[in-house]
N, CA, C and O atoms as CSV, one atom per row, in Angstrom:
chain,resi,resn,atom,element,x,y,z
A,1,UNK,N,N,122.336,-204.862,37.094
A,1,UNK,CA,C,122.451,-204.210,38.375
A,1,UNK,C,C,121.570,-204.959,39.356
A,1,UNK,O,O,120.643,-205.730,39.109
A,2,UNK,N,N,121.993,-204.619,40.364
A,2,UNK,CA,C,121.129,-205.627,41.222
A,2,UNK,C,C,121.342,-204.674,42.568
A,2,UNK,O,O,122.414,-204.132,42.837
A,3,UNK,N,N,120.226,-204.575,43.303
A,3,UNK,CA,C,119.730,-204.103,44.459
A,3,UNK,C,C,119.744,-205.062,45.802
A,3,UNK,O,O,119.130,-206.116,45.634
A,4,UNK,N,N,120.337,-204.882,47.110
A,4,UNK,CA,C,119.950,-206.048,47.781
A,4,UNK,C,C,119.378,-204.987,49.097
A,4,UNK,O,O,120.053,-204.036,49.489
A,5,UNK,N,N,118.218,-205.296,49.591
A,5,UNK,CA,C,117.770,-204.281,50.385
A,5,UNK,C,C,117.527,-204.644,51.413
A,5,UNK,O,O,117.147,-205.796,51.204
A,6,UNK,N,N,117.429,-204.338,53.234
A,6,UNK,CA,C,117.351,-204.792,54.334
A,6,UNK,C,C,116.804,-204.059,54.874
A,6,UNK,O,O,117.279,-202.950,54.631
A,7,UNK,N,N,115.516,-203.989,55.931
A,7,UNK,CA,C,115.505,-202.779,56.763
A,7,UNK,C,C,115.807,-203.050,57.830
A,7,UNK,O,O,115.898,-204.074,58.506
A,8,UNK,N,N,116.114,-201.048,58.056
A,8,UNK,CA,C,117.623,-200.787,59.217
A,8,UNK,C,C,116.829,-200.802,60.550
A,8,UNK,O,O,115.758,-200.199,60.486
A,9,UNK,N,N,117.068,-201.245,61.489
A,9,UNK,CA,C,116.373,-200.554,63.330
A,9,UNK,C,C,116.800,-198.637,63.577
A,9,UNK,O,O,116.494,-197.803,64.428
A,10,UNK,N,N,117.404,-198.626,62.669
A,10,UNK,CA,C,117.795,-197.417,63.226
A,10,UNK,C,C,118.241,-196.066,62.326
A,10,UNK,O,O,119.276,-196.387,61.743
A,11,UNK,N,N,117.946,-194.946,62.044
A,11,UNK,CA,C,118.525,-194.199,60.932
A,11,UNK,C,C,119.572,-193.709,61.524
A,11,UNK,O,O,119.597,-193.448,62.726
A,12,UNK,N,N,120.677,-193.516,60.608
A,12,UNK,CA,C,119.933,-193.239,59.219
A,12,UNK,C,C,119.957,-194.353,58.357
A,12,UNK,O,O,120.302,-195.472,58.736
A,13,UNK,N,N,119.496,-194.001,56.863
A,13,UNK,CA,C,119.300,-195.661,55.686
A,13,UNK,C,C,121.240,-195.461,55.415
A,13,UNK,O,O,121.963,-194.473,55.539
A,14,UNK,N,N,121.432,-196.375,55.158
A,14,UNK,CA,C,122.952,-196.846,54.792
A,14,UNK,C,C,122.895,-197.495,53.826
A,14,UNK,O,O,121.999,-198.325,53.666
A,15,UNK,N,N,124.095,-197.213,52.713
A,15,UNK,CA,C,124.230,-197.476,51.236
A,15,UNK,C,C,126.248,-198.225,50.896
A,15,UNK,O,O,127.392,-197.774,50.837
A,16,UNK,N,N,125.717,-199.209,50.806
A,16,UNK,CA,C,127.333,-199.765,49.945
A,16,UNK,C,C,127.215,-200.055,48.723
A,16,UNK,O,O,126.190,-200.576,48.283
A,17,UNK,N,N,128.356,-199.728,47.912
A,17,UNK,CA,C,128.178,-200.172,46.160
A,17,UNK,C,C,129.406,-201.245,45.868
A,17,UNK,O,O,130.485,-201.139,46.450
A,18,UNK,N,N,129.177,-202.111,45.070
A,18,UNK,CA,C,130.184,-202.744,44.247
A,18,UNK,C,C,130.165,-202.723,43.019
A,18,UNK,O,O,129.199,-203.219,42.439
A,19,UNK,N,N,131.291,-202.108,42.254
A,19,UNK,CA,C,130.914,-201.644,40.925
A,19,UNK,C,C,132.843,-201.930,40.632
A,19,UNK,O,O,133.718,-201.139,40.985
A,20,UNK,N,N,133.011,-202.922,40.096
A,20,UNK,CA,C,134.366,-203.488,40.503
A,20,UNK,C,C,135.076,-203.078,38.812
A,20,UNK,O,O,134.377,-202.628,37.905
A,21,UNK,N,N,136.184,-203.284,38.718
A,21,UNK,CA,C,136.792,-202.604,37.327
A,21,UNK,C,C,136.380,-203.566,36.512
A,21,UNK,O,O,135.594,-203.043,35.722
A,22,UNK,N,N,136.480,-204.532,36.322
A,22,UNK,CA,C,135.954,-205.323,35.659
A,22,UNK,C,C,134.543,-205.270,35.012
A,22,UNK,O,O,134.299,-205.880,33.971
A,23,UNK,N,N,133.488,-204.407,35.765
A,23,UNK,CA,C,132.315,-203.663,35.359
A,23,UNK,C,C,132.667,-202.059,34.871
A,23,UNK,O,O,131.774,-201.371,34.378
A,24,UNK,N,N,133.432,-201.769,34.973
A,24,UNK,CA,C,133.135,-200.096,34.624
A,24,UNK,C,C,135.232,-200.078,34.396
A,24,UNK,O,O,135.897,-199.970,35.426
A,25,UNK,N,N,135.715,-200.154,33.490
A,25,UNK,CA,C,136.904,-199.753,33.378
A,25,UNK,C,C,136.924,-198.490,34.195
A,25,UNK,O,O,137.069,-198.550,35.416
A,26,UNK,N,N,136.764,-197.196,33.473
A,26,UNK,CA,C,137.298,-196.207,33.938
A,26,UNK,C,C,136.854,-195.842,35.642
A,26,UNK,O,O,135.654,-195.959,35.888
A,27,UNK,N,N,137.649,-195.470,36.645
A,27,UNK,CA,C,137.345,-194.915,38.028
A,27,UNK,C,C,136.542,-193.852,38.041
A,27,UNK,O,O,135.794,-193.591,38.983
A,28,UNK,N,N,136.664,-193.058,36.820
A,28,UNK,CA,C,135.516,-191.408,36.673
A,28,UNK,C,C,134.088,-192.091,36.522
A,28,UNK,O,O,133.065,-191.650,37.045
A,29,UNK,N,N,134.177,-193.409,35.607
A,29,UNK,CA,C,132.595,-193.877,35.139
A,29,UNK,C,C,132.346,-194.295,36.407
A,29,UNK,O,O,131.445,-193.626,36.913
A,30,UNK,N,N,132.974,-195.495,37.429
A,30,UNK,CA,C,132.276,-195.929,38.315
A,30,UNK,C,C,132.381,-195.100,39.971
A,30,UNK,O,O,132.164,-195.512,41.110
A,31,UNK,N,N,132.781,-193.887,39.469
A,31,UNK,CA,C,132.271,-192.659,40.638
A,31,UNK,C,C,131.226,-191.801,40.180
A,31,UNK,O,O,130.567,-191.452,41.160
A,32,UNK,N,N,130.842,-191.373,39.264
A,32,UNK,CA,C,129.923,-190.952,38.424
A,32,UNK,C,C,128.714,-191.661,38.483
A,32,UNK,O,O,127.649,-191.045,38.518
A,33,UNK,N,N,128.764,-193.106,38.501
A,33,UNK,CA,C,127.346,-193.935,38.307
A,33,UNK,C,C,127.140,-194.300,39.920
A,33,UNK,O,O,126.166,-194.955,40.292
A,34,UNK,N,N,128.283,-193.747,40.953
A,34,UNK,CA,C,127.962,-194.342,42.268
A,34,UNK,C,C,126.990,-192.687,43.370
A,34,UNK,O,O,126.190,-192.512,44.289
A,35,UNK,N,N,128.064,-191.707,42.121
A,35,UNK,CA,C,127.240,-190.652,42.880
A,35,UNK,C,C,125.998,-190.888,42.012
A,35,UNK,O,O,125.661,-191.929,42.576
A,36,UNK,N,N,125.006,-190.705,41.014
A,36,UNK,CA,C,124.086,-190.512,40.703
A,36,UNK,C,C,122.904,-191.474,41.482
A,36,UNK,O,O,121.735,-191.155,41.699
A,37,UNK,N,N,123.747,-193.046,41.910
A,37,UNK,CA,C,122.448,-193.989,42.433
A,37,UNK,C,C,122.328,-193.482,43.726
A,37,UNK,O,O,121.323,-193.799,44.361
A,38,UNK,N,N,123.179,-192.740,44.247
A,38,UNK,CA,C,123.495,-192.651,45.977
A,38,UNK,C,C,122.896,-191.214,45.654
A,38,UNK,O,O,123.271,-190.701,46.709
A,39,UNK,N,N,122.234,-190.155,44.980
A,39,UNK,CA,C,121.418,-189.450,44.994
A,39,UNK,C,C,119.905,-190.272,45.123
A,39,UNK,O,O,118.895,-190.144,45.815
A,40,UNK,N,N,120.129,-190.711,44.602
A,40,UNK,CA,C,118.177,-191.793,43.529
A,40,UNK,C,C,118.250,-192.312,45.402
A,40,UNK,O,O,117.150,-192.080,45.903
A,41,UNK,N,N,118.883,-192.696,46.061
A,41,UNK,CA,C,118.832,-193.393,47.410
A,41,UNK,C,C,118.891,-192.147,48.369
A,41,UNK,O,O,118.864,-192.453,49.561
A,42,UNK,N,N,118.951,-191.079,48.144
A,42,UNK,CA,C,118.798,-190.325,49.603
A,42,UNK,C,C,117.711,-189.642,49.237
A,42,UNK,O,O,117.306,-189.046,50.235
A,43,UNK,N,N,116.872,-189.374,48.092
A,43,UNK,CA,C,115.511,-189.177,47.588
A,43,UNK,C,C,114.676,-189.738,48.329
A,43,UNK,O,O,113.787,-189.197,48.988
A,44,UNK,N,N,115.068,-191.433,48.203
A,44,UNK,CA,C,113.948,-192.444,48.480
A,44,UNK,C,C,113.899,-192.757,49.592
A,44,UNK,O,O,112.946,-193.394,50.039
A,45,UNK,N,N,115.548,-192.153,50.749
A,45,UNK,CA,C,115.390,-192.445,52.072
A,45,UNK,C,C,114.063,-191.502,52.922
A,45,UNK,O,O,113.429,-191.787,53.937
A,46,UNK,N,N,114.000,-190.382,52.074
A,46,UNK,CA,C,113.463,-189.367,53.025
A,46,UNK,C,C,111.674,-189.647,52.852
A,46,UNK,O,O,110.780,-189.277,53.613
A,47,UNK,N,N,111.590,-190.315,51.759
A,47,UNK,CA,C,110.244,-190.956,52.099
A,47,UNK,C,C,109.873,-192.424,52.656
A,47,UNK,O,O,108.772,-192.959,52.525
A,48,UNK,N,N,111.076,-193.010,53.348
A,48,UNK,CA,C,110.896,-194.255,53.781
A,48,UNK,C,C,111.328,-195.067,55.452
A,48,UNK,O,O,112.200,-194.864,56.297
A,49,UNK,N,N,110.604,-195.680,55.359
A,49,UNK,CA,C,111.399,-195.979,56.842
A,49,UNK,C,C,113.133,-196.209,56.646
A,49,UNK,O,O,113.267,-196.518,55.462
A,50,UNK,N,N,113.973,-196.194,57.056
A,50,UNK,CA,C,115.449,-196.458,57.439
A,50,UNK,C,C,115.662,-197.819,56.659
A,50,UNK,O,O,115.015,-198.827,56.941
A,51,UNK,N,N,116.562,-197.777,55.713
A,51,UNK,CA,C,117.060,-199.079,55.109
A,51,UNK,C,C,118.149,-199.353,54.697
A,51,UNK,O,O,118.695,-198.285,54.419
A,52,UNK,N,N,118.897,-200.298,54.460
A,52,UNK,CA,C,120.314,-200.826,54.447
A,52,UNK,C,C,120.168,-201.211,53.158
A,52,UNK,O,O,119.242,-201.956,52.840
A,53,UNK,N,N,121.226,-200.667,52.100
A,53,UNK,CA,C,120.783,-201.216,50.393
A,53,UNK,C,C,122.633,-201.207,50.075
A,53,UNK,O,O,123.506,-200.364,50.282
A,54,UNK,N,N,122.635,-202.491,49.527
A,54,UNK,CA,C,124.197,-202.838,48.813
A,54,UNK,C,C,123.456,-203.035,47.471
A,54,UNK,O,O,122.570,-203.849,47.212
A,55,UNK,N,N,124.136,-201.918,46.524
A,55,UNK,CA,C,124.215,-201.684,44.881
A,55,UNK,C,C,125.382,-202.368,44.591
A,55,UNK,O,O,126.459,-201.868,44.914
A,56,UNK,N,N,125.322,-203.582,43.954
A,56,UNK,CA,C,125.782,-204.163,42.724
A,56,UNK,C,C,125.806,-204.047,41.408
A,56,UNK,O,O,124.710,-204.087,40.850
A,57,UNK,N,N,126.927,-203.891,40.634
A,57,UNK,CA,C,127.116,-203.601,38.897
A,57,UNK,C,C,127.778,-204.768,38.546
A,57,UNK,O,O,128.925,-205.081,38.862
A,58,UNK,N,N,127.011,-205.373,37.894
A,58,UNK,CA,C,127.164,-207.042,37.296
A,58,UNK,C,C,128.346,-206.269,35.823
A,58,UNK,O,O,127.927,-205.253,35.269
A,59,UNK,N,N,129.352,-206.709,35.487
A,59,UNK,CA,C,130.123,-206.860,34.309
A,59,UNK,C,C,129.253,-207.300,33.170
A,59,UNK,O,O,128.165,-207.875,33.189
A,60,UNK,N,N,129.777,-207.013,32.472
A,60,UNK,CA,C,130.431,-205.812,31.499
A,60,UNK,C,C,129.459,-204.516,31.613
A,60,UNK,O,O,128.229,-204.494,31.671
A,61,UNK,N,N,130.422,-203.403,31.628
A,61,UNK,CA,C,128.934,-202.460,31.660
A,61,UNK,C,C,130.262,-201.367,30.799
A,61,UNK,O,O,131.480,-201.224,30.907
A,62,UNK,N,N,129.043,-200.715,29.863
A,62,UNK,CA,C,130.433,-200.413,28.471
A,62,UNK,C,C,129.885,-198.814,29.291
A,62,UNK,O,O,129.096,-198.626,30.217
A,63,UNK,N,N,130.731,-197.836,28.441
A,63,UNK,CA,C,130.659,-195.824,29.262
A,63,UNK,C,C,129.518,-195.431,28.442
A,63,UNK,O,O,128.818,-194.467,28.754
A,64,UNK,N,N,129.247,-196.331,27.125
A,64,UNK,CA,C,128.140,-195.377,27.011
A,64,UNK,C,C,126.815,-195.692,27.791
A,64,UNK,O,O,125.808,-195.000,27.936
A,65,UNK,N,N,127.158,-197.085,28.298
A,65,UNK,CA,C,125.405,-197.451,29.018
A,65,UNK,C,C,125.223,-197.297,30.331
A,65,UNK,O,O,124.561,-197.980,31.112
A,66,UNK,N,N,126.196,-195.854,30.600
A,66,UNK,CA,C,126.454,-195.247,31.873
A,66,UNK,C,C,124.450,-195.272,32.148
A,66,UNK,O,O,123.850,-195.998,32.941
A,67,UNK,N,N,123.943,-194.410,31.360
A,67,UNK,CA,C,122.509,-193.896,31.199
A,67,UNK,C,C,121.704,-194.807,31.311
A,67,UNK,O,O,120.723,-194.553,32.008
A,68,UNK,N,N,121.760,-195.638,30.936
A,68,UNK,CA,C,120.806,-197.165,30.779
A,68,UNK,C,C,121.329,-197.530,32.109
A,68,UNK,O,O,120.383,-198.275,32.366
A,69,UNK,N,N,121.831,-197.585,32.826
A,69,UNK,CA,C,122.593,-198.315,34.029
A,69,UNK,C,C,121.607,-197.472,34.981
A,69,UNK,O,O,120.767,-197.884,35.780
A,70,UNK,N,N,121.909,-196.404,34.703
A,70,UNK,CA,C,121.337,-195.308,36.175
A,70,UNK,C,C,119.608,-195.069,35.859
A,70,UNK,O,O,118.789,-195.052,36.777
A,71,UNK,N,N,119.340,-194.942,34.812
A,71,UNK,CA,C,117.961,-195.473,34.529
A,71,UNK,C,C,117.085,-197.108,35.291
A,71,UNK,O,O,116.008,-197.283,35.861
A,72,UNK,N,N,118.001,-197.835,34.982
A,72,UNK,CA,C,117.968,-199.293,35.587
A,72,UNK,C,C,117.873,-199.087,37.006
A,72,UNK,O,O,117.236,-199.967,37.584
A,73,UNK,N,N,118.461,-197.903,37.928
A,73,UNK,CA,C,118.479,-198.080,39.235
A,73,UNK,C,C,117.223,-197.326,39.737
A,73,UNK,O,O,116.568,-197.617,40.738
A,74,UNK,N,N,116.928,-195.993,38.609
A,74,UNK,CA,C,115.780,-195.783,39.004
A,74,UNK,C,C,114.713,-196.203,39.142
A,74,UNK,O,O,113.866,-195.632,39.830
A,75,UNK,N,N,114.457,-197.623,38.330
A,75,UNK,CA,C,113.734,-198.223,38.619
A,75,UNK,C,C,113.036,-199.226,39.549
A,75,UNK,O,O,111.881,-199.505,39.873
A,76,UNK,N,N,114.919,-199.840,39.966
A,76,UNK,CA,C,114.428,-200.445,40.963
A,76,UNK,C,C,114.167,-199.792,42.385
A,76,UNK,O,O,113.472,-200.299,43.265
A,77,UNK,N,N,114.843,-198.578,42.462
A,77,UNK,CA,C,114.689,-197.936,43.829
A,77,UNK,C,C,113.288,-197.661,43.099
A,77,UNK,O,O,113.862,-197.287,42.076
A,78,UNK,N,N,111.997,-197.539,42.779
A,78,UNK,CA,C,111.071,-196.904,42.751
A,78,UNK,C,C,110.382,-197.941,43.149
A,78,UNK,O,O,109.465,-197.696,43.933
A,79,UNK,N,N,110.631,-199.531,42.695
A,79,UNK,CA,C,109.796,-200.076,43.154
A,79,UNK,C,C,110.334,-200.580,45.032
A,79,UNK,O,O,109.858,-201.578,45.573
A,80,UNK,N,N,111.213,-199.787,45.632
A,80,UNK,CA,C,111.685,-199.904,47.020
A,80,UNK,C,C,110.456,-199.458,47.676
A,80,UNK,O,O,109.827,-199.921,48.628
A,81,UNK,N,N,110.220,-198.129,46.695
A,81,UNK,CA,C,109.110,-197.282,47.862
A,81,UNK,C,C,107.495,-197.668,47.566
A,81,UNK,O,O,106.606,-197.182,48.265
C-alpha cells in the first residue's frame, strides 16, 4: 500500500483511492478496504491541518489480507499525524 500525501490551501482534506481489480478481485473487498481507510482518514483529518492523500493498493492483495492491508494503513496514516 502506499500513501501519497500533499497539503491542501484549503479544507476540507480530500481522499482518492486506487485499488484496481487486479489488486482486490472481488468489488465487495475493494469497497470494504476503501471504506475502512477513508474512516482511518477522516479521524486523522480532524486532528490535522487540511490534506490531499491518494491511497494506492499495489497487486496482489489476496481477501484474507483484507486485515493486514487496513492495519498497514493504519500505520501509515499515524505516522501522517
Amino acid at each position: 500500500m502506499q500513501l501519497i500525501v500533499a497539503a491542501s490551501d484549503a479544507p476540507p482534506s480530500r481522499a482518492g483511492f486506487v485499488i484496481s481489480r487486479k489488486a482486490l478481485k472481488h468489488a465487495v473487498d475493494r469497497n470494504r478496504l476503501r471504506r475502512q481507510v477513508r474512516a482511518m482518514l477522516v479521524a486523522a483529518a480532524q486532528t490535522r491541518p487540511p490534506f490531499d492523500v491518494v491511497v494506492r493498493v499495489k497487486p496482489p492483495l489476496a481477501r484474507k489480507d483484507l486485515a493486514a492491508a487496513a492495519a498497514e494503513a493504519r500505520l501509515l496514516i499515524a505516522r501522517l499525524c
